[in-house]
Biopython code that builds the backbone (N, CA, C, O; Angstrom):
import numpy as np
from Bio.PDB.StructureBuilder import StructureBuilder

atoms = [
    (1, "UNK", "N", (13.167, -1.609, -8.222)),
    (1, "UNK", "CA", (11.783, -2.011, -8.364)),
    (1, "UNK", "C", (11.727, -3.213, -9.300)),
    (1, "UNK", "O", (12.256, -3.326, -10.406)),
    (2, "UNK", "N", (10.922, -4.152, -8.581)),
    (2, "UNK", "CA", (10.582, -5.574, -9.859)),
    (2, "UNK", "C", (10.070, -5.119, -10.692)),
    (2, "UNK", "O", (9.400, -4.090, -10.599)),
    (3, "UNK", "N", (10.253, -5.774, -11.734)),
    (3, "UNK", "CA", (9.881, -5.986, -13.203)),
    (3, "UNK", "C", (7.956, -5.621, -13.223)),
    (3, "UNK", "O", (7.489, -4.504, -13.443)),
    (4, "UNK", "N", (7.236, -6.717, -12.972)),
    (4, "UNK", "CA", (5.918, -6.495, -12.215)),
    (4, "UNK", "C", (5.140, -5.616, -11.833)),
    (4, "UNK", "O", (3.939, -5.426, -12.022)),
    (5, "UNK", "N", (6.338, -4.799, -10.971)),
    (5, "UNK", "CA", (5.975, -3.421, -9.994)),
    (5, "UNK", "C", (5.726, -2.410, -11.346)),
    (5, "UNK", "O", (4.681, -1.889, -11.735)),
    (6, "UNK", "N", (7.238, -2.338, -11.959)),
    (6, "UNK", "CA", (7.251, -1.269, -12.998)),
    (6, "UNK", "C", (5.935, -1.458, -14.194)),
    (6, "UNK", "O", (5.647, -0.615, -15.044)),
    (7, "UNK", "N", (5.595, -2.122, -14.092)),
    (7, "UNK", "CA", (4.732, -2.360, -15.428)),
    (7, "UNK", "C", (3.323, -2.176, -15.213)),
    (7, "UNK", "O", (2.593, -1.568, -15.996)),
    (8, "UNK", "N", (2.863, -2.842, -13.879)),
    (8, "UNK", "CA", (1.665, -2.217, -13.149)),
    (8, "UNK", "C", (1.818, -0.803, -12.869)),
    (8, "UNK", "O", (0.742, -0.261, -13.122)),
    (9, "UNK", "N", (2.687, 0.047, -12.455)),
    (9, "UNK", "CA", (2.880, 1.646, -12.379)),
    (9, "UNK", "C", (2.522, 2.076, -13.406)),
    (9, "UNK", "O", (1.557, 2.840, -13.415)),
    (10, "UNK", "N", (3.137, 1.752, -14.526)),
    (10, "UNK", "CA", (2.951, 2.624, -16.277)),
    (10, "UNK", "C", (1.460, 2.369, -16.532)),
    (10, "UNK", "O", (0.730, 3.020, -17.281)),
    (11, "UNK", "N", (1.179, 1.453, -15.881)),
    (11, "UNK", "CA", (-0.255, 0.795, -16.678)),
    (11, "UNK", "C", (-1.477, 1.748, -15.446)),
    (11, "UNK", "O", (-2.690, 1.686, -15.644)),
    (12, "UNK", "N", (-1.099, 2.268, -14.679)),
    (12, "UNK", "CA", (-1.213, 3.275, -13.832)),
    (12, "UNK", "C", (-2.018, 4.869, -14.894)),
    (12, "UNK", "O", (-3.116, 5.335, -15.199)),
    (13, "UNK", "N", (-1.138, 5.025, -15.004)),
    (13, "UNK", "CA", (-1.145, 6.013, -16.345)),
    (13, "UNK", "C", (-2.288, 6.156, -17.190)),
    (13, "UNK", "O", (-2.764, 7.184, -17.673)),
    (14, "UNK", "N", (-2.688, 4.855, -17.305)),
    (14, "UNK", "CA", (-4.158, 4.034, -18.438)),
    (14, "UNK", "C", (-5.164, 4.046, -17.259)),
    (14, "UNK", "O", (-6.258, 4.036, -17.824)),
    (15, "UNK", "N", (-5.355, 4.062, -16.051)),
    (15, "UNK", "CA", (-6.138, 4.098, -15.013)),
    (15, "UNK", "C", (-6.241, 2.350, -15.131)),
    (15, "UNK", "O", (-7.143, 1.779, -14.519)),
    (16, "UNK", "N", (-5.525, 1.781, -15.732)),
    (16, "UNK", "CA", (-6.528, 0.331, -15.888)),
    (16, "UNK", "C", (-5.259, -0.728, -15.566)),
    (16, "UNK", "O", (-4.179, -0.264, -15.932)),
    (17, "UNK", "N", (-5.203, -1.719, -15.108)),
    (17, "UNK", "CA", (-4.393, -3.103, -14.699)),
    (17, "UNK", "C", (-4.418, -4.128, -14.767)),
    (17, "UNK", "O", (-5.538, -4.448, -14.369)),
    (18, "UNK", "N", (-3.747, -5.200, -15.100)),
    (18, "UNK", "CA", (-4.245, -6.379, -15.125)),
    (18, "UNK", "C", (-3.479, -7.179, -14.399)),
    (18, "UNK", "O", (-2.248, -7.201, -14.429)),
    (19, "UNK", "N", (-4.497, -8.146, -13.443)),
    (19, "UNK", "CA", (-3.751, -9.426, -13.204)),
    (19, "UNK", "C", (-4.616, -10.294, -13.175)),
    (19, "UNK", "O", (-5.824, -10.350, -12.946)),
    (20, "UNK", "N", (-3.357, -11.356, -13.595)),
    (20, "UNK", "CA", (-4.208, -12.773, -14.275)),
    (20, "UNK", "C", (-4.903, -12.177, -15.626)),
    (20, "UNK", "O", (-4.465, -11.494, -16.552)),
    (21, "UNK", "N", (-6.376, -12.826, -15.283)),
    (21, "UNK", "CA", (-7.686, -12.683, -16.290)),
    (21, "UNK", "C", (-8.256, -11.326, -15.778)),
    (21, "UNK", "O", (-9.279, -10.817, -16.237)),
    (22, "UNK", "N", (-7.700, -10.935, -15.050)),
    (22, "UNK", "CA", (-8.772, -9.580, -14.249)),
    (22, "UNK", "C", (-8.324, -8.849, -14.827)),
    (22, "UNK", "O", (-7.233, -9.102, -15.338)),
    (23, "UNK", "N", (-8.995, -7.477, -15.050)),
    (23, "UNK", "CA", (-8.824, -6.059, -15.497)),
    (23, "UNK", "C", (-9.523, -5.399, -14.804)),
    (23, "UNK", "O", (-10.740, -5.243, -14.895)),
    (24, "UNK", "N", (-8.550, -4.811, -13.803)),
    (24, "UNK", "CA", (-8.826, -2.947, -12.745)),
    (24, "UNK", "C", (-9.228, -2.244, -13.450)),
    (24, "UNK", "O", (-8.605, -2.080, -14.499)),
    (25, "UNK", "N", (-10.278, -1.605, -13.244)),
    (25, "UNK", "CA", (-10.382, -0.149, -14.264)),
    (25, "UNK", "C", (-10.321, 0.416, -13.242)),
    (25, "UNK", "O", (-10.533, -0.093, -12.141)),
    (26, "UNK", "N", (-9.870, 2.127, -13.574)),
    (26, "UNK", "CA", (-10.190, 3.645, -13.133)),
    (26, "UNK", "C", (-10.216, 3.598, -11.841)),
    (26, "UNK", "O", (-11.162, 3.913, -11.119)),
    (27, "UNK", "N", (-8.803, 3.061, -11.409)),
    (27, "UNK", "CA", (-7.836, 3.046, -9.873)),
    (27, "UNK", "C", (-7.321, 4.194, -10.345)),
    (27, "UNK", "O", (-6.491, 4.330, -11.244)),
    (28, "UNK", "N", (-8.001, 5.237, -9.519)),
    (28, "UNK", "CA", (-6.956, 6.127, -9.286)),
    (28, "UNK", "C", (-6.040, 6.594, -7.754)),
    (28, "UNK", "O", (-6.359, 7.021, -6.645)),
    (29, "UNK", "N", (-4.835, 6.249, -8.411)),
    (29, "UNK", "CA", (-3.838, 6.766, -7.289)),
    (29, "UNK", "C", (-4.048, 7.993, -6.264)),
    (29, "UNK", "O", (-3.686, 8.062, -5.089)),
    (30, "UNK", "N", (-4.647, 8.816, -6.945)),
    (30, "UNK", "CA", (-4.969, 10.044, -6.164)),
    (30, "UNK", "C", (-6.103, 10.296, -5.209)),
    (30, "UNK", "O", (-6.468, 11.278, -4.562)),
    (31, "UNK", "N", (-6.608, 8.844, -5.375)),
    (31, "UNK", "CA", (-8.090, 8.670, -4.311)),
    (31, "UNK", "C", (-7.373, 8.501, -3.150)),
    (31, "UNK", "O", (-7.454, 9.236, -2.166)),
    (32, "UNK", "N", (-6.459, 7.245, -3.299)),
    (32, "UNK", "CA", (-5.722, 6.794, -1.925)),
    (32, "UNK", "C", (-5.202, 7.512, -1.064)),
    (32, "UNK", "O", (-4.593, 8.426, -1.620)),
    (33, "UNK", "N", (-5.139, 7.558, -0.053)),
    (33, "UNK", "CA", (-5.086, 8.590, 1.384)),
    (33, "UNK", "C", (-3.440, 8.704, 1.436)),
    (33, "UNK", "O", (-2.889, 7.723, 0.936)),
    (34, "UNK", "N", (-2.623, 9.640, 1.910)),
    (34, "UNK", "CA", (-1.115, 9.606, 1.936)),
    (34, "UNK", "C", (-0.954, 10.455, 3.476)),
    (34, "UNK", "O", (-1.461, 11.464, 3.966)),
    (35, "UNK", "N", (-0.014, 9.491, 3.884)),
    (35, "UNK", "CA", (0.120, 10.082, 5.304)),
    (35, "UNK", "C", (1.203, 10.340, 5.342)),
    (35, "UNK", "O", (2.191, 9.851, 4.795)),
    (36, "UNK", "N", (0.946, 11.776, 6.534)),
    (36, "UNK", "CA", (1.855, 12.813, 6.938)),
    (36, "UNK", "C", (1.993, 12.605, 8.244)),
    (36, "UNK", "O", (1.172, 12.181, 9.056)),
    (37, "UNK", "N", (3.437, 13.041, 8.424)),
    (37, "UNK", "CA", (4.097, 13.404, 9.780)),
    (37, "UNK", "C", (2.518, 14.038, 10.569)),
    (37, "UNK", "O", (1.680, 14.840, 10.157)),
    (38, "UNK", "N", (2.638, 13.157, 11.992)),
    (38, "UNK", "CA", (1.552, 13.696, 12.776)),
    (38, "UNK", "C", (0.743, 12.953, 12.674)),
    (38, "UNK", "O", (0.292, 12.663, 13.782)),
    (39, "UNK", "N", (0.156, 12.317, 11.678)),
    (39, "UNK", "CA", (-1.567, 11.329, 11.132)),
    (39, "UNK", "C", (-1.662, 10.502, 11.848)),
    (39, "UNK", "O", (-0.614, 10.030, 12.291)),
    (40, "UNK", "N", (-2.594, 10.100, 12.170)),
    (40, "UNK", "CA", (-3.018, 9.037, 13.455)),
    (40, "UNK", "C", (-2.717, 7.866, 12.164)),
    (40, "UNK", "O", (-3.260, 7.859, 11.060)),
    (41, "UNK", "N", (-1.502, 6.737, 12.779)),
    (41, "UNK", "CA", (-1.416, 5.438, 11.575)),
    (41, "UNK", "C", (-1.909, 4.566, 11.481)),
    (41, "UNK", "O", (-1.860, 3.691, 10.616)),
    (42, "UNK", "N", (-2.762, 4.721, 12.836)),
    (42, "UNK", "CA", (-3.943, 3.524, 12.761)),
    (42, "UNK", "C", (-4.831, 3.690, 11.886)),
    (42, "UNK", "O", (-5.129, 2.678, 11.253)),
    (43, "UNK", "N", (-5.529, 4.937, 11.553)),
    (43, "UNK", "CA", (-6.698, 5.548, 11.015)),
    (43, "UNK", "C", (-6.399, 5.580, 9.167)),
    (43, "UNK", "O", (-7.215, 5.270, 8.299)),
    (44, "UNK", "N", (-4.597, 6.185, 8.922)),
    (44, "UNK", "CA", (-4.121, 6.119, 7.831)),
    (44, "UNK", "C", (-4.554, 4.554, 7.303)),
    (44, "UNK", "O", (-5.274, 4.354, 6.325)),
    (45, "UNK", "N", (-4.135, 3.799, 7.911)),
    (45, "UNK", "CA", (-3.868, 2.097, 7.397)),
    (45, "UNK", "C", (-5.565, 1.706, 7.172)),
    (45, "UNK", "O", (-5.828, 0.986, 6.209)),
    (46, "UNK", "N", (-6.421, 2.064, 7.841)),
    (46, "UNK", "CA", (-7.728, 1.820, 8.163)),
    (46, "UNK", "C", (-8.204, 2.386, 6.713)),
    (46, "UNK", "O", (-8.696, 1.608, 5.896)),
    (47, "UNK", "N", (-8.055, 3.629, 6.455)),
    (47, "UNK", "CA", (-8.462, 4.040, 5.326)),
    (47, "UNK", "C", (-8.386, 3.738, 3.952)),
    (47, "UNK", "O", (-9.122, 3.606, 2.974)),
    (48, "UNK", "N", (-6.502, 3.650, 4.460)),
    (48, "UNK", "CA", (-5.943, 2.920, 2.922)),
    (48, "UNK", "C", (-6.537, 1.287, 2.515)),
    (48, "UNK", "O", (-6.737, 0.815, 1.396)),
    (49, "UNK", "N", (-6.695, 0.747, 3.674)),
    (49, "UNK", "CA", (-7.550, -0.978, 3.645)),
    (49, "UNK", "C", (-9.266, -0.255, 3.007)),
    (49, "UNK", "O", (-9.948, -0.750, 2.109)),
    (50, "UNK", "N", (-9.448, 0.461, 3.468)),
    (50, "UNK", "CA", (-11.404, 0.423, 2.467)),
    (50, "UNK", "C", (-11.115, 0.989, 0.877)),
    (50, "UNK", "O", (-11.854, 0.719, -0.070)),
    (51, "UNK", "N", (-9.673, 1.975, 0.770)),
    (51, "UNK", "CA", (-9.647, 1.964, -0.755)),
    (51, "UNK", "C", (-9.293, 1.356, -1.665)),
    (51, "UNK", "O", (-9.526, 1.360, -2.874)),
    (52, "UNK", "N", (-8.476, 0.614, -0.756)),
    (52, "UNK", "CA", (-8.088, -0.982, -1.843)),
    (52, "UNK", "C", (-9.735, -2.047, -1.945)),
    (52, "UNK", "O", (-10.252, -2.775, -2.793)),
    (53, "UNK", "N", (-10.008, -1.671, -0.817)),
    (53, "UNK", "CA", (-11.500, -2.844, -1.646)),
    (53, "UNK", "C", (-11.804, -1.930, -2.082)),
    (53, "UNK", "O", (-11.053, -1.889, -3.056)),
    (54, "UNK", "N", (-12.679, -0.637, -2.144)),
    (54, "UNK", "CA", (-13.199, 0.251, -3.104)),
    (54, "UNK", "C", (-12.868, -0.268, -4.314)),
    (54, "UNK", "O", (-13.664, -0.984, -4.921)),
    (55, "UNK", "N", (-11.709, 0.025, -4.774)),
    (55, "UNK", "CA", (-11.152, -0.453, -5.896)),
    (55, "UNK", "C", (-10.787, -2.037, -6.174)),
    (55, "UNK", "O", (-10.330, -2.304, -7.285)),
    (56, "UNK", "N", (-10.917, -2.795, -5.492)),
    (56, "UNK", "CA", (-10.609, -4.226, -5.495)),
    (56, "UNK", "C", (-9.077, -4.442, -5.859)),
    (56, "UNK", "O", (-8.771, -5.246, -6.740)),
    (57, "UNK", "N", (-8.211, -3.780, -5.233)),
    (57, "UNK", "CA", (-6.819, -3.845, -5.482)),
    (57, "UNK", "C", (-6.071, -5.019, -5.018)),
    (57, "UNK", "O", (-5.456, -4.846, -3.965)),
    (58, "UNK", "N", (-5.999, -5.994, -5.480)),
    (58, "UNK", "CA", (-5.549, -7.400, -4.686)),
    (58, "UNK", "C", (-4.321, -7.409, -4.039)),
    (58, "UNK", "O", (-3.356, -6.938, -4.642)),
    (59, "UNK", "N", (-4.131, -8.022, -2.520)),
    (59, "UNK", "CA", (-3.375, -7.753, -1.686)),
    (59, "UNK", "C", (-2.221, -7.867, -1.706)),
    (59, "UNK", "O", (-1.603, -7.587, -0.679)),
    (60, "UNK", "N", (-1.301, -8.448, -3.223)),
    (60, "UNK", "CA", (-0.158, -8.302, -3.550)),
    (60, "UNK", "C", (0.342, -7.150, -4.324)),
    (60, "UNK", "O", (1.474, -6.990, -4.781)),
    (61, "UNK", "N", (-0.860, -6.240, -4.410)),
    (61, "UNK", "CA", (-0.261, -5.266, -4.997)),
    (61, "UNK", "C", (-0.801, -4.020, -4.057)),
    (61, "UNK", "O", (-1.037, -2.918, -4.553)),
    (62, "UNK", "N", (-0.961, -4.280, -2.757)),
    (62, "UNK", "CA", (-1.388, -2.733, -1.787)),
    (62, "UNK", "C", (0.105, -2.197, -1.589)),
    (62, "UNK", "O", (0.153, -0.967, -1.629)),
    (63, "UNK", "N", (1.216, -2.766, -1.404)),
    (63, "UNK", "CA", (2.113, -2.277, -1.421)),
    (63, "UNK", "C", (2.756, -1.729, -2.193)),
    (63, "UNK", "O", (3.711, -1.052, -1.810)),
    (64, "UNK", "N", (2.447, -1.844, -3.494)),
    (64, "UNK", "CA", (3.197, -1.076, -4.605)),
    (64, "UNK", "C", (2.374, 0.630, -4.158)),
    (64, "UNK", "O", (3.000, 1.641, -3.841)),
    (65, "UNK", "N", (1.197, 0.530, -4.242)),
    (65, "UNK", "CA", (0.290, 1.712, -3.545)),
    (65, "UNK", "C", (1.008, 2.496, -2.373)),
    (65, "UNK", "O", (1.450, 3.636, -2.233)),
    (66, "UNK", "N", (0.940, 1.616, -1.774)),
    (66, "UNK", "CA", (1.143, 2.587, -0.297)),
    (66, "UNK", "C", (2.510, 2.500, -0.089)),
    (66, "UNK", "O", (2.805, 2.991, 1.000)),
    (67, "UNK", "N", (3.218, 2.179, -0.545)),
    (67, "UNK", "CA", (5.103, 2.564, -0.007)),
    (67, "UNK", "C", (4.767, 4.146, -0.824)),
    (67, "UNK", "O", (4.914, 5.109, -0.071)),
    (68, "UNK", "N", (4.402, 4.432, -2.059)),
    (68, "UNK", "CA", (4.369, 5.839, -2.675)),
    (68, "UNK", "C", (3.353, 7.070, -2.044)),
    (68, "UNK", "O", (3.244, 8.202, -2.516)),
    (69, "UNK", "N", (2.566, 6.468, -0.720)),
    (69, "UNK", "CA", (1.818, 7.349, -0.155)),
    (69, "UNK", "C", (2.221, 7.721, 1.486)),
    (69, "UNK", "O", (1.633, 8.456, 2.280)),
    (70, "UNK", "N", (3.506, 6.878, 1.654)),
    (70, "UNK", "CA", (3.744, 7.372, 3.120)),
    (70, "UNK", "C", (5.238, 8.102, 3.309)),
    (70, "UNK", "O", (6.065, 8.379, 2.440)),
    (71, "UNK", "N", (5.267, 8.232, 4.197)),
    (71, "UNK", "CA", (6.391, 9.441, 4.604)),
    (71, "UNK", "C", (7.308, 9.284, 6.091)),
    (71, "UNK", "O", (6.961, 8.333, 6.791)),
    (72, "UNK", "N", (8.367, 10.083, 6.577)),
    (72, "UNK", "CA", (8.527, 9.832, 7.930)),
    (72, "UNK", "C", (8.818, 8.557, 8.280)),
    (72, "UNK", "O", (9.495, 7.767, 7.622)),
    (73, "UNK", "N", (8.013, 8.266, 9.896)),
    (73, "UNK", "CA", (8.162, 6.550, 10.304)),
    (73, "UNK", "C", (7.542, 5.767, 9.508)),
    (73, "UNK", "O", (7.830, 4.577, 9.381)),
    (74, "UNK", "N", (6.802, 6.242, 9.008)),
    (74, "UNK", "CA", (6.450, 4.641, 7.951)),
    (74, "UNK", "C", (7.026, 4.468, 6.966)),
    (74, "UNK", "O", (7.150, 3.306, 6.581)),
    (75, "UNK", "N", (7.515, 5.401, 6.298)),
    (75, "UNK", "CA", (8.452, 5.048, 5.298)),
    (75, "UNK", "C", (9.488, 4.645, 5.600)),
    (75, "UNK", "O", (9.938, 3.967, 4.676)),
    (76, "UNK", "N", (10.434, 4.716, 6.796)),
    (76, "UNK", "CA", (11.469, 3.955, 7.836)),
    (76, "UNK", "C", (11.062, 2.335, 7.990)),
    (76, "UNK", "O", (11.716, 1.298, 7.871)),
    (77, "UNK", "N", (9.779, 2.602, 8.285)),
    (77, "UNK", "CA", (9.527, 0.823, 8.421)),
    (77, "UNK", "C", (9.453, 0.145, 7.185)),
    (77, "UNK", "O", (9.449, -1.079, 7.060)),
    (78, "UNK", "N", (9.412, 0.731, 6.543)),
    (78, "UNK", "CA", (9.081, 0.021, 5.199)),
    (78, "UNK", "C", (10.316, -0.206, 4.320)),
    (78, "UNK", "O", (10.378, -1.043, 3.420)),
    (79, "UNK", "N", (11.124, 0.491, 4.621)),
    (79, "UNK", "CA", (12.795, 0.471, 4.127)),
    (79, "UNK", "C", (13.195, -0.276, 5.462)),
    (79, "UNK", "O", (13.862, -1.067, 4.795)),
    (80, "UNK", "N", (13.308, -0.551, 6.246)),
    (80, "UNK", "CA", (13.391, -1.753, 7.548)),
    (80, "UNK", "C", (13.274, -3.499, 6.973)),
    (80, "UNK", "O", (13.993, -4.432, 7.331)),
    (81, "UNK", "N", (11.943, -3.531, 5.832)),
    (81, "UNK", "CA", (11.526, -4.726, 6.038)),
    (81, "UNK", "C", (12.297, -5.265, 4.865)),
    (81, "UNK", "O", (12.427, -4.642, 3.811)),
    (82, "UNK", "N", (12.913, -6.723, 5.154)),
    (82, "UNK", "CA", (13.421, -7.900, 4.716)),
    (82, "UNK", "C", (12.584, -7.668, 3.299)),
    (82, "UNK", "O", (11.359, -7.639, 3.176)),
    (83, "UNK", "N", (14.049, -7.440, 1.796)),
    (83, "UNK", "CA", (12.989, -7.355, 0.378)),
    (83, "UNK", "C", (12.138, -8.895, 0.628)),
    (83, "UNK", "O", (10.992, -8.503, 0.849)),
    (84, "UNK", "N", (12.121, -9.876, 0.677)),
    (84, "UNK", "CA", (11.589, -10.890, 0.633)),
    (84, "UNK", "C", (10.011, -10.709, 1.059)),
    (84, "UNK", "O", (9.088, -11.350, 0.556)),
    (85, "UNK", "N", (9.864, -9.554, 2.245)),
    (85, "UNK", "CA", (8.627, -9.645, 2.934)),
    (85, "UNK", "C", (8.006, -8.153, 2.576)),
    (85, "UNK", "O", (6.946, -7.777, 3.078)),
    (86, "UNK", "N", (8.852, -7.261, 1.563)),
    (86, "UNK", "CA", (8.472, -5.605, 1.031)),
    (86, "UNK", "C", (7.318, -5.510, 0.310)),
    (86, "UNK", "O", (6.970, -4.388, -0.055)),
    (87, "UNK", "N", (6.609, -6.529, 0.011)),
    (87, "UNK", "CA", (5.478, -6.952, -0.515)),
    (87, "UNK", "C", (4.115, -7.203, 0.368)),
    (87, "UNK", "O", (2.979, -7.219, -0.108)),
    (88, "UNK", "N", (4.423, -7.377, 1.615)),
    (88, "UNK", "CA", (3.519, -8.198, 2.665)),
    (88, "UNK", "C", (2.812, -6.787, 3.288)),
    (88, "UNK", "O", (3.377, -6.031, 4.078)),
    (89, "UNK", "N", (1.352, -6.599, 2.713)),
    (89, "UNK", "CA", (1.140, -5.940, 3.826)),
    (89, "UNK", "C", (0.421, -6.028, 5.018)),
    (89, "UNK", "O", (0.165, -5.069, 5.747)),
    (90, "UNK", "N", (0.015, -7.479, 5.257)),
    (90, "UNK", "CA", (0.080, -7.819, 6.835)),
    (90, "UNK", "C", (1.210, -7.222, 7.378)),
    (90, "UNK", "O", (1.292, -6.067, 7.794)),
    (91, "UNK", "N", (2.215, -8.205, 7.350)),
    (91, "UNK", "CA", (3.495, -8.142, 7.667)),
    (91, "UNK", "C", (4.396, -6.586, 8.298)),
    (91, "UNK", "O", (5.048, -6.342, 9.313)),
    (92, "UNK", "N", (3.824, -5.460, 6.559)),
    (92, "UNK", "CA", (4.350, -3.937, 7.257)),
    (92, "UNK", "C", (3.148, -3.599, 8.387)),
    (92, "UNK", "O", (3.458, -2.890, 9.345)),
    (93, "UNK", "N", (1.877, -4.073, 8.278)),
    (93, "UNK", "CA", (0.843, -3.705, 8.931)),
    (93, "UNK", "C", (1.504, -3.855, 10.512)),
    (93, "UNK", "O", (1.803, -2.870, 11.187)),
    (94, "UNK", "N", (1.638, -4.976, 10.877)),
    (94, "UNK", "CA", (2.104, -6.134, 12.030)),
    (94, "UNK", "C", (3.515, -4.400, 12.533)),
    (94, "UNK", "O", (3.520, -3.548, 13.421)),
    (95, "UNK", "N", (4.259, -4.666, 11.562)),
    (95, "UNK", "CA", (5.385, -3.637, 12.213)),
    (95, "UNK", "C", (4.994, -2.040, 12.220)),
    (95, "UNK", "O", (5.728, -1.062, 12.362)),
    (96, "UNK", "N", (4.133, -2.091, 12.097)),
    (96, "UNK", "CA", (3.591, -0.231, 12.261)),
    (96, "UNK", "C", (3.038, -0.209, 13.514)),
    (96, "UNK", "O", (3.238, 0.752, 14.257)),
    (97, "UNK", "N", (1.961, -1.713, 14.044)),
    (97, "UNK", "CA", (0.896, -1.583, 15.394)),
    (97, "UNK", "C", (1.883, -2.212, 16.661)),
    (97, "UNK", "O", (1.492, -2.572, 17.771)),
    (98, "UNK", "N", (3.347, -2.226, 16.107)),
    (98, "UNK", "CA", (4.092, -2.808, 17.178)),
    (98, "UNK", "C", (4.958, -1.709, 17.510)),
    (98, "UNK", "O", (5.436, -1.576, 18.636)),
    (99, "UNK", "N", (5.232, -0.694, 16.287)),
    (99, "UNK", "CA", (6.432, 0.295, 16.470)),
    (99, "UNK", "C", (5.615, 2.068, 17.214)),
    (99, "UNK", "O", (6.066, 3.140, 17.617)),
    (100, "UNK", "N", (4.053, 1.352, 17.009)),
    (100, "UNK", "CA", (3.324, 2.601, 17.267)),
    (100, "UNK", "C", (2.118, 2.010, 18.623)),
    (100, "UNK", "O", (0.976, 2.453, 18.743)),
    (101, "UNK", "N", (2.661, 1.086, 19.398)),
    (101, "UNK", "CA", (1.912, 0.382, 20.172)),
    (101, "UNK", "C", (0.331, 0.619, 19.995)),
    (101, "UNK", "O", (-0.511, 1.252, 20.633)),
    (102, "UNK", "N", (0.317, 0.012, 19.115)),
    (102, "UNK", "CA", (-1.214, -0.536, 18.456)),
    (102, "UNK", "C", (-1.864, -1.262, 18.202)),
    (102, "UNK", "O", (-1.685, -1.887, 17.157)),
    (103, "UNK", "N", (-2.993, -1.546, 19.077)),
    (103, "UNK", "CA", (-3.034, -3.380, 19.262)),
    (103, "UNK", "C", (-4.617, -3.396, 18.671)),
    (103, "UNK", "O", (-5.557, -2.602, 18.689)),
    (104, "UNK", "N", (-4.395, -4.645, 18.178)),
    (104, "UNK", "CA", (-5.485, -4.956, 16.762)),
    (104, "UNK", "C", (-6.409, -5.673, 18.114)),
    (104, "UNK", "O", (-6.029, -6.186, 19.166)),
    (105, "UNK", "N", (-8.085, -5.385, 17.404)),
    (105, "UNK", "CA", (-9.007, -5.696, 18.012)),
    (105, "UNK", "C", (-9.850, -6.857, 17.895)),
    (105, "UNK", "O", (-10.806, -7.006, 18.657)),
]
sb = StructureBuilder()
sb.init_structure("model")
sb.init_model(0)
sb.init_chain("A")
sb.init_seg("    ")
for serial, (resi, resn, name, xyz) in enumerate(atoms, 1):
    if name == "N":
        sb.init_residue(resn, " ", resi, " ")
    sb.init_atom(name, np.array(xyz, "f"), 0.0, 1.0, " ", f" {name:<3s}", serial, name[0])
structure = sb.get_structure()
């Protein structure tokens, strides 16, 4: 885990985060949806996208979130993707609606 990753996690703990000038308050991890073997992954991803705005979680850090809330094939795809792009969650998005023939509207 980057340096970054680890430090936003602990700061997890405080409910509160910072990046840049911004300060997250009272993200809690345990709001976010975690999918199980069986879960429709369209609906999972759908959900997990309204709790990151809920919380205004900026899109370089949905992945630190959601690699710790999935399981099974998505956690396969996500250990699949190039570290360079383990950050992207277009990118894991893109390989979940291709590996689960799921075509964006």
């Amino acid at each position: 885990m980057r340096r970054p990753e680890i430090d936003w996690l602990r700061s997890q703990n405080n409910n509160n985060y910072n990046v840049g000038e911004q300060n997250f308050s009272k993200v809690d991890l345990k709001r976010f949806p975690e999918f199980k073997q069986g879960d429709d992954p369209e609906a999972f991803l759908v959900s997990f996208e309204h709790r990151c705005h809920d919380f205004e979680v900026p899109q370089d850090h949905r992945m630190v979130i959601l690699k710790s809330k999935v399981c099974g094939e998505l956690a396969k795809l996500y250990v699949q993707m190039p570290v360079d792009q383990s950050r992207d969650f277009e990118k894991y998005k893109q390989l979940i609606y291709k590996q689960f023939g799921i075509t964006s509207e």
